[in-house]
C-alpha positions as CSV (number, residue, x, y, z in Angstrom):
1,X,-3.5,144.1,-134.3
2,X,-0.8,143.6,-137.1
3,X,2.3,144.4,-134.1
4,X,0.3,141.6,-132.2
5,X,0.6,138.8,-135.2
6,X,4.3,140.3,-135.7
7,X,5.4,139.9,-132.1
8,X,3.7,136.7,-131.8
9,X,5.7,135.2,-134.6
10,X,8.6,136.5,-133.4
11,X,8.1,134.7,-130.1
12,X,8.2,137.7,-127.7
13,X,5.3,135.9,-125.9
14,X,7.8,132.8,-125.2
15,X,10.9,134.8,-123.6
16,X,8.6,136.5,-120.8
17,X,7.6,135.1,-117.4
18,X,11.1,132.6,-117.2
19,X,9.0,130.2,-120.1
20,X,12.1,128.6,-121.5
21,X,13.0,127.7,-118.0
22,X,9.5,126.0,-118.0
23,X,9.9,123.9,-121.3
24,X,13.8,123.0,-120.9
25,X,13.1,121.8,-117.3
26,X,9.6,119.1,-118.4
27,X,11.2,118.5,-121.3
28,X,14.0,116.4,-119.2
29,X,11.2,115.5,-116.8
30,X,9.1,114.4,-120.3
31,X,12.8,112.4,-120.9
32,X,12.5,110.6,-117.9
33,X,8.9,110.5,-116.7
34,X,5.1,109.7,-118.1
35,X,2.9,112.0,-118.7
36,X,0.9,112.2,-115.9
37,X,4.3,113.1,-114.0
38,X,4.9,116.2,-116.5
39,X,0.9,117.7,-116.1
40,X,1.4,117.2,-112.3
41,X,4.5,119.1,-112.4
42,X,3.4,121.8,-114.6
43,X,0.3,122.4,-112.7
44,X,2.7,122.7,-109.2
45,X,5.2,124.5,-110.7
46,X,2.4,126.9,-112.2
47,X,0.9,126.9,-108.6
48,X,4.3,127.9,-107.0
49,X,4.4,130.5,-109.5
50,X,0.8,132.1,-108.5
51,X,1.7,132.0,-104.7
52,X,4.7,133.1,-104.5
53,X,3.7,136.1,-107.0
54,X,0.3,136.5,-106.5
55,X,-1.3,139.5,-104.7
56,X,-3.2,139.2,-101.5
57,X,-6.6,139.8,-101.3
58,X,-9.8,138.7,-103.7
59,X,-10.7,135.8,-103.8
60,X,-8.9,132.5,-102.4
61,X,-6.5,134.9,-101.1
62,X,-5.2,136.6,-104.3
63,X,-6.3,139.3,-106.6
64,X,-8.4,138.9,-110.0
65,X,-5.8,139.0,-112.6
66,X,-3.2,137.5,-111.1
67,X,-3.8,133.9,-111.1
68,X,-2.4,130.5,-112.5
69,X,-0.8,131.9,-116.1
70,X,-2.4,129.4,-119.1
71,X,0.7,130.1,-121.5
72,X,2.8,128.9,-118.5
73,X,1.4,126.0,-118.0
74,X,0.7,124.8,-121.9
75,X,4.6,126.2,-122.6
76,X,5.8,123.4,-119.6
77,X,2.8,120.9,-120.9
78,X,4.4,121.1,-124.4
79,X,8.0,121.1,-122.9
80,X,6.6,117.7,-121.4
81,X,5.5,116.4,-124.4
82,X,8.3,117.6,-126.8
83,X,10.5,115.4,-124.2
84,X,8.3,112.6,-124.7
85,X,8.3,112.2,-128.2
86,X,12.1,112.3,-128.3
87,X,11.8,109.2,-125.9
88,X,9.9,107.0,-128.0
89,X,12.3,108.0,-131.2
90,X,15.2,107.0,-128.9
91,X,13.4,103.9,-128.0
C-alpha cells in the first residue's frame, strides 16, 4: 500500500497509456473550443483507444477488462479544462 501512495505521488500513473498526449492535445482543444467540444472529444478519443486496443470477444465485442480507461478520459477531461481556464485569464 505505501509503494502505491509513493508511485502515485510521483505520477507514474500519469506517464502510462500516451496520458500526456491526452492532456497537451484538449488542453489546446480547451484553448480553442467550449466545453462540450473537449468531453466529446475525450469520450471519442477514449473510444478510438478501446477499439482499436480492445480484445475481441465478451461482450459488445471486447473482453471484460479491457474497456474505455477512466484515468484516460478524466486526464484529457482535465487537459480540457486546464485549457479553459487559461482562456478566460487570457480574456
Amino acid at each position: 500500500m505505501k509503494q502505491k501512495i509513493i508511485d502515485f505521488f510521483k505520477f507514474k500513473w500519469f506517464v502510462e497509456s500516451n496520458r500526456p498526449y491526452h492532456f497537451a492535445v484538449l488542453f489546446v482543444v480547451g484553448l480553442v473550443a467550449s466545453f462540450d467540444a473537449v468531453v466529446g472529444i475525450s469520450g471519442a478519443i477514449e473510444m478510438k483507444d478501446w477499439m482499436w486496443n480492445g480484445k475481441k470477444g465478451g461482450i459488445f465485442g471486447w473482453v471484460k477488462g479491457n474497456g474505455f480507461d477512466w484515468i484516460d478520459f478524466a486526464v484529457s477531461v482535465l487537459g480540457g479544462i486546464a485549457g479553459r481556464l487559461v482562456r478566460m485569464a487570457i480574456l
